[in-house]
C-alpha positions as CSV (number, residue, x, y, z in Angstrom):
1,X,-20.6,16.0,-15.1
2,X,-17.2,15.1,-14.1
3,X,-16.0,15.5,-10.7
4,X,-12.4,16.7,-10.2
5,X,-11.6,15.1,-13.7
6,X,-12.5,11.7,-12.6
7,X,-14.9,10.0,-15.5
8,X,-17.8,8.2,-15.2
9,X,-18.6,8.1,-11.4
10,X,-20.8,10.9,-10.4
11,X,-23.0,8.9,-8.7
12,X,-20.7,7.8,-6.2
13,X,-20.1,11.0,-5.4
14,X,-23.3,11.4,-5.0
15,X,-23.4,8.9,-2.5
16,X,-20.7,10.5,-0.3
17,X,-22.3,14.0,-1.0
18,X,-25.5,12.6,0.4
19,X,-24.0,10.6,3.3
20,X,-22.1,14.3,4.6
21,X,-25.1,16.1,3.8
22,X,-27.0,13.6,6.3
23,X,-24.4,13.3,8.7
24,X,-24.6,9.5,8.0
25,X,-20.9,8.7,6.5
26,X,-19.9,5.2,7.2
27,X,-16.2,4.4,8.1
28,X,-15.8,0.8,6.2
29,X,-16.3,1.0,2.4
30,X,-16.1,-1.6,-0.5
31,X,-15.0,-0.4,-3.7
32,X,-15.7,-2.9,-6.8
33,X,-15.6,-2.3,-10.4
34,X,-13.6,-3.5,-13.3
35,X,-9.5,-2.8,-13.4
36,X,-8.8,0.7,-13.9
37,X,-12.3,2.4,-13.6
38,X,-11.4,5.0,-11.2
39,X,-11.6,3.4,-7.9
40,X,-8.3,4.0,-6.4
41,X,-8.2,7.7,-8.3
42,X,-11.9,8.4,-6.5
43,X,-10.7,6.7,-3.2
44,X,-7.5,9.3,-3.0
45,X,-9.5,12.0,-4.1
46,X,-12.0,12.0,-1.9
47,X,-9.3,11.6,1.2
48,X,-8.0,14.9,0.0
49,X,-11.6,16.1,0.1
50,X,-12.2,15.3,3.8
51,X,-8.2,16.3,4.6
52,X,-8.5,19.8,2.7
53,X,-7.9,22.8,5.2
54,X,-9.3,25.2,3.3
55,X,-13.2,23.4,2.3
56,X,-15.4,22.0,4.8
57,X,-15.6,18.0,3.9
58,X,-19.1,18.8,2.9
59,X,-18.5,20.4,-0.2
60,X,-16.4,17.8,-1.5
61,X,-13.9,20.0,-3.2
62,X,-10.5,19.6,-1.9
63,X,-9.1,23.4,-3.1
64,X,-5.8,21.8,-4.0
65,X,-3.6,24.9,-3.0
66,X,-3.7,24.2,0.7
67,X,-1.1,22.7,3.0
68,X,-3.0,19.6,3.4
69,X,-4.4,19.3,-0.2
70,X,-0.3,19.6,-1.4
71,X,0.7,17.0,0.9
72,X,-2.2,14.7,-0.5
73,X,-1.4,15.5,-4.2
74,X,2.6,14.4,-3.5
75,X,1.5,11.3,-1.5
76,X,2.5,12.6,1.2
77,X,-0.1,13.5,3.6
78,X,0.8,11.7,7.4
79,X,-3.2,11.2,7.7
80,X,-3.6,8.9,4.6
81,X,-1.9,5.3,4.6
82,X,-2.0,3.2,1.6
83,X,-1.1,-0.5,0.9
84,X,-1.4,-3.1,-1.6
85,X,-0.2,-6.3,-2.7
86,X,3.6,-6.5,-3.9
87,X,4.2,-7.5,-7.5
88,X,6.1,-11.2,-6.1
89,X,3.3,-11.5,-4.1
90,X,0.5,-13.6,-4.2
91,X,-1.3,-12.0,-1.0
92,X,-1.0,-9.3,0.9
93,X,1.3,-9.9,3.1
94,X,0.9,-10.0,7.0
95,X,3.5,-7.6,7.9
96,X,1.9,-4.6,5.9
97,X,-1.2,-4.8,8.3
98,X,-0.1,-5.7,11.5
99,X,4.0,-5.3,11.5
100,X,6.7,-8.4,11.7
101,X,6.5,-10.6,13.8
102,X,8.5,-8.5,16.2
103,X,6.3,-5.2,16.2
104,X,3.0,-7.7,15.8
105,X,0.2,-4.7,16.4
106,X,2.8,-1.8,16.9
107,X,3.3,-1.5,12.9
108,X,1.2,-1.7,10.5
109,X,-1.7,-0.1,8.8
110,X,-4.2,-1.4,11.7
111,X,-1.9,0.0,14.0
112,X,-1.6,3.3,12.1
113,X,-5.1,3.5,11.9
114,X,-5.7,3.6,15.6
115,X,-3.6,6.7,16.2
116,X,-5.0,10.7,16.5
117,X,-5.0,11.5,13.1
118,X,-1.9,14.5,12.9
119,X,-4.5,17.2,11.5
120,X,-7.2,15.9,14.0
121,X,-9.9,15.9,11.2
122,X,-9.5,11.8,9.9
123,X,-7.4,9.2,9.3
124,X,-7.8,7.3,6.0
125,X,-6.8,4.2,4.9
126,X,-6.6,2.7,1.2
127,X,-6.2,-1.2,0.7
128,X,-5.9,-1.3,-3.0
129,X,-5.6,-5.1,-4.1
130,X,-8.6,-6.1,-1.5
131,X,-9.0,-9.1,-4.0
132,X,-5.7,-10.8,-2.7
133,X,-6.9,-10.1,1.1
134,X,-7.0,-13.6,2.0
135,X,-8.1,-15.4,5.8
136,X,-4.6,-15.0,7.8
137,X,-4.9,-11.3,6.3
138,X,-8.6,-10.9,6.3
139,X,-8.4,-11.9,10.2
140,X,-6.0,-9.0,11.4
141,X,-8.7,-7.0,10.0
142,X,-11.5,-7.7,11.3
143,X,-11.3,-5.9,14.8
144,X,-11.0,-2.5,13.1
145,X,-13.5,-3.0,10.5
146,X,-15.9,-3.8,13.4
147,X,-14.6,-1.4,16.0
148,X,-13.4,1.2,13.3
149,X,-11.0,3.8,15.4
150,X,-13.0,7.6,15.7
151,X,-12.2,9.7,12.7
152,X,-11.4,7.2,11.0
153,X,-12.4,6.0,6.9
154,X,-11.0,2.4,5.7
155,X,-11.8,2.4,2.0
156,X,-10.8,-1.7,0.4
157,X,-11.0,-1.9,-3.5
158,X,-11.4,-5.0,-5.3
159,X,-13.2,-6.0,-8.8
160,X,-15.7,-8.0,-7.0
161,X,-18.2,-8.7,-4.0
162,X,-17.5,-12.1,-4.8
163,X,-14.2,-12.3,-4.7
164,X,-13.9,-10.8,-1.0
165,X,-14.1,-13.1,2.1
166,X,-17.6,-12.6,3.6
167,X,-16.2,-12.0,6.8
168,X,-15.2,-8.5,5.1
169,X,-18.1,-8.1,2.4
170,X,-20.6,-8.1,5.6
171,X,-18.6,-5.2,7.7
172,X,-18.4,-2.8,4.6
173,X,-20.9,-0.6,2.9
174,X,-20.1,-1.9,-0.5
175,X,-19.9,1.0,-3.7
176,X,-20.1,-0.5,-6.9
177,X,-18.8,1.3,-9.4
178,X,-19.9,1.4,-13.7
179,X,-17.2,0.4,-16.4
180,X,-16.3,3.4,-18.0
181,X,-17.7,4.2,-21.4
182,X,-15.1,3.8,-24.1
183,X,-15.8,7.3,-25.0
184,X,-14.6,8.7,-21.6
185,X,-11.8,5.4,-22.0
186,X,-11.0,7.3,-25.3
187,X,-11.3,10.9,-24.0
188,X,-8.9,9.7,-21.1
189,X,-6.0,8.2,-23.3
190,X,-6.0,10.9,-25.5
191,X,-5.9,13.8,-22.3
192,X,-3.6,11.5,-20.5
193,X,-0.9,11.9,-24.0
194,X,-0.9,7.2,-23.7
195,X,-1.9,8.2,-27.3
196,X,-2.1,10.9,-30.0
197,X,-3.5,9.4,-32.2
198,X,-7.6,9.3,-32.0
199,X,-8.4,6.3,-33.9
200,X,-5.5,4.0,-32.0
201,X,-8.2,5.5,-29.1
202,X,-11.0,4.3,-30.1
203,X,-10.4,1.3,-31.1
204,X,-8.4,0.3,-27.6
205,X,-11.6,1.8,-25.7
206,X,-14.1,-0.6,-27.8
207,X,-12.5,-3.5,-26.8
208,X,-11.0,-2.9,-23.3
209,X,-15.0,-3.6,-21.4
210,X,-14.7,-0.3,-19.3
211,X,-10.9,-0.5,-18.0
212,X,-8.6,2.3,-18.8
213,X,-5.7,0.0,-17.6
214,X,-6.7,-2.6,-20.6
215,X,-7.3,0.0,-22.9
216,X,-3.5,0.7,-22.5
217,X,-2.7,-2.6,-23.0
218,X,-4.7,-2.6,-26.2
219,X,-2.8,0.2,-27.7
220,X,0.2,-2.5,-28.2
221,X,0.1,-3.4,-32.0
222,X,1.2,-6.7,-31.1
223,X,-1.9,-7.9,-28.6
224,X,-4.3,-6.2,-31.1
225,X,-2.9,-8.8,-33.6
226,X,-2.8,-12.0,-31.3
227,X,-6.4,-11.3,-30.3
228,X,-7.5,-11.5,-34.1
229,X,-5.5,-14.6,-34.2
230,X,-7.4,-16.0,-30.7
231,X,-10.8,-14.7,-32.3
232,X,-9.9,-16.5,-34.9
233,X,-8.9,-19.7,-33.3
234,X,-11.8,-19.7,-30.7
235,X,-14.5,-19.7,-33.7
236,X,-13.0,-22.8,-35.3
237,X,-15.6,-25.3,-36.5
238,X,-12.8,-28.2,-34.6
239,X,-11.3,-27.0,-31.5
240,X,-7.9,-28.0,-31.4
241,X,-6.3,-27.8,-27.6
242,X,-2.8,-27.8,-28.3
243,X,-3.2,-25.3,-31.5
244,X,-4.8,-22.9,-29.3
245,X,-2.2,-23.4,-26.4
246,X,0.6,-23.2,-28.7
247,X,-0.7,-19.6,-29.6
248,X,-1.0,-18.7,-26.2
249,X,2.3,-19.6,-25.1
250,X,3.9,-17.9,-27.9
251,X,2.4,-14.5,-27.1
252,X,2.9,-15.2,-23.6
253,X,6.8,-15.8,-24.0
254,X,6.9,-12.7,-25.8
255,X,6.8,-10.9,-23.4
256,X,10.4,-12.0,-22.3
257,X,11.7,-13.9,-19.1
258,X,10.3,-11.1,-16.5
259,X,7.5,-13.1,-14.7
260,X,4.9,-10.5,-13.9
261,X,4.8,-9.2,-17.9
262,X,4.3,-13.0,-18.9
263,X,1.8,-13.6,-16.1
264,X,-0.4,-10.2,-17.7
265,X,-0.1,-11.8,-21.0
266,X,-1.8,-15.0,-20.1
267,X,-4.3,-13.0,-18.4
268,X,-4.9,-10.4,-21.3
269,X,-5.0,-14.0,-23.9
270,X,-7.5,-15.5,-21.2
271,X,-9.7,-12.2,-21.1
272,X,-9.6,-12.4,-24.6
273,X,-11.5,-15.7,-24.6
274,X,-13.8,-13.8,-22.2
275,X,-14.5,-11.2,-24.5
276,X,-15.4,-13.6,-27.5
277,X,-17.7,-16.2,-25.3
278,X,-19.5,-13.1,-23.8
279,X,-20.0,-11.8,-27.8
280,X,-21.2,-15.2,-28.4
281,X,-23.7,-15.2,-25.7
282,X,-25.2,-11.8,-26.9
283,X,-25.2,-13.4,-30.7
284,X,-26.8,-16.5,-29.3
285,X,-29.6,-14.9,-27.7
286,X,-30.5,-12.5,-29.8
287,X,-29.3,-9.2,-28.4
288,X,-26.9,-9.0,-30.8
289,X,-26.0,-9.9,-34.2
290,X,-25.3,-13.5,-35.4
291,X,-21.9,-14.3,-36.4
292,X,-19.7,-17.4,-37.7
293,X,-18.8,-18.6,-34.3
294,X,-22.3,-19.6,-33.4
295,X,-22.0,-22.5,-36.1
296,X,-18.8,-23.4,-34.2
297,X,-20.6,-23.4,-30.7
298,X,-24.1,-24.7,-31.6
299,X,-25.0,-25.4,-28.2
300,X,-25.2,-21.4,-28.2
301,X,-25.9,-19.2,-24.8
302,X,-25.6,-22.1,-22.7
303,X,-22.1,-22.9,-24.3
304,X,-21.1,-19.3,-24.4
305,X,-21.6,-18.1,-20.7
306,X,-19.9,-21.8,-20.2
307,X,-16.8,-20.7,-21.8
308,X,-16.9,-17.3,-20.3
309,X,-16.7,-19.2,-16.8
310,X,-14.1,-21.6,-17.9
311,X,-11.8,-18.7,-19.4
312,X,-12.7,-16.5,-15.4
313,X,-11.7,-19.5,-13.3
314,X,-8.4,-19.5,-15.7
315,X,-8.1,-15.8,-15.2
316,X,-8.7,-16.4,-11.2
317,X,-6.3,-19.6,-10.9
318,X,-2.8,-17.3,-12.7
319,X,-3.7,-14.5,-10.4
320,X,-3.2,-17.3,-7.3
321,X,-0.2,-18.1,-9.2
322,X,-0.8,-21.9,-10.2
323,X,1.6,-23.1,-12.7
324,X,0.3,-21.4,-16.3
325,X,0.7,-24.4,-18.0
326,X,-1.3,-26.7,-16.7
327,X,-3.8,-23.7,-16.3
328,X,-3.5,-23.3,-20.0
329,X,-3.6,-27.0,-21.1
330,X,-6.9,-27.6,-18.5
331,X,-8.6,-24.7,-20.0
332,X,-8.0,-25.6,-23.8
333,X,-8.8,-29.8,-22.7
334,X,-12.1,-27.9,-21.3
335,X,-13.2,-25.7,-24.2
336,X,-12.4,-28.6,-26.0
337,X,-15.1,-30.8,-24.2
338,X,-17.4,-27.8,-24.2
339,X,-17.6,-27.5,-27.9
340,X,-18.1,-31.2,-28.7
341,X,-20.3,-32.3,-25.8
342,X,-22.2,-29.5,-24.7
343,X,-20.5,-29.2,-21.1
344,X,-17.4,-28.7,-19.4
345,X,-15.9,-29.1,-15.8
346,X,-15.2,-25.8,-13.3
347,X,-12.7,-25.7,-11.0
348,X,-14.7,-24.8,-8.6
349,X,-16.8,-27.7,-9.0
């Protein structure tokens, strides 16, 4: 079953049918699942489900030829506020949920929140980006997510419980949602037009671990080929740091001098490295079949989630926007260690 064309989630819809049905819906949710499984399309859809004038909120089935439903389609609707993190940001910024600091608490999505809703059925409000919700902003938030307004939803997504502050993880009802299976990734690039062709589908779906938004990226012919090359590199008998960073960097400059497409790179290079220490783990422990790399990382499933970790905490330290060299050069020195000793340093350690 797919509800309103949105793949792979039925069971939180479920959830929110069940919570109506019981009277029993919260006002403080948690979305977290992997980039680009449908959070942000579900969040939206089900605010045009509660908003529709035509359906009770009950049903769940916005009609999507009403006033209300029209307004919600265009991104228009007065009832639903949405925010997220700027691109030349590294946070989201102060000002987007309390005003400047000359409307402090008369602008603002906490403000907005507290007002009658215009239809007088809800207010709803989308954080997308909850991951980059950090104390100064996770502060301002707190009142409402503890006092939540009457009629009022606040829906945060994020990839992660861990990765929100607990003072917010504690005052949501967290949702987790599944990665998508790469035949609905497949089904949705192909209905979407991103590709015509169904074999380009495919074989972005396999690799993108449940994300239509990297199955996107995987339809570039040119990341398809540095990943065999990073594959490649990664299974090495010898790791060799500055061989590895030097084919990093390359990709990564690729992408031109905009900062934001050479900041994706890195990550896509990094979750790349991801990708092959989490296929090493399975090969190393049996649930799936043995390849070459395991004679290159013979301390095997130990050395494998390692790598994964070292390659996240990468991942983690561009997003916060540390300079990507040095993140590059500490995560090659690391693998490095890994491979030859058996054990490597976190960050966060």
């Amino acid at each position: 079953m797919t509800w309103q064309g949105i793949r792979g989630q039925d069971a939180v819809v479920e959830r929110f049918r069940t919570a109506l049905a019981h009277h029993r819906l919260a006002s403080t949710f948690l979305f977290v699942g992997p980039e680009g499984c449908g959070k942000r399309q579900l969040a939206l859809k089900l605010a045009q489900a509660f908003l529709c004038e035509q359906n009770p909120e009950e049903d769940l089935n916005p009609c999507g030829h009403c006033a209300a439903c029209k307004q919600c389609l265009a991104g228009s609707h007065p009832d639903i506020d949405i925010i997220g993190k700027p691109e030349d940001k590294s946070s989201i910024p102060l000002e987007l949920l309390i005003g400047d600091k000359e409307h402090r608490m008369r602008e603002g999505l906490c403000f907005r929140i507290s007002l009658k809703p215009y239809s007088g059925r809800r207010k709803i409000a989308v954080i997308d980006d909850a991951d980059y919700l950090f104390h100064e902003g996770a502060n301002c938030l707190l009142k409402t997510l503890e006092e939540p307004p009457p009629k009022s939803i606040l829906i945060l997504i994020g990839t992660s419980e861990q990765r929100q502050l607990p003072t917010i993880r504690s005052r949501c009802q967290v949702v987790r949602f599944q990665p998508l299976t790469p035949e609905d990734i497949a089904a949705i690039l192909l209905e979407q037009q991103l590709t015509d062709d169904p074999a380009a589908a495919e074989q972005a779906a396999a690799i993108a671990e449940g994300s239509v938004a990297a199955a996107v990226r995987m339809l570039d012919p040119e990341l398809l080929e540095f990943r065999n090359e990073l594959m490649q590199s990664l299974a090495q008998t010898v790791f060799q740091p500055a061989a590895i960073v030097k084919l990093v960097q390359t990709f990564v400059d690729g992408a031109g001098k905009e900062s934001a497409a050479k900041k994706q790179r890195l990550k896509d290079a990094l979750q790349g490295a991801v990708s092959f220490f989490r296929q090493l783990m399975m090969a190393a422990s049996g649930a799936a079949e043995p390849t070459n790399a395991l004679r290159a990382w013979q301390s095997g499933a130990e050395a494998a989630a390692m790598g994964a970790d070292l390659s996240l905490e990468a991942i983690a330290a561009v997003e916060a926007n540390a300079a990507a060299a040095n993140v590059l050069e500490w995560w090659a020195d690391e693998l490095a260690t890994l491979q030859r000793t058996g054990t490597a340093t976190l960050l966060s350690h």
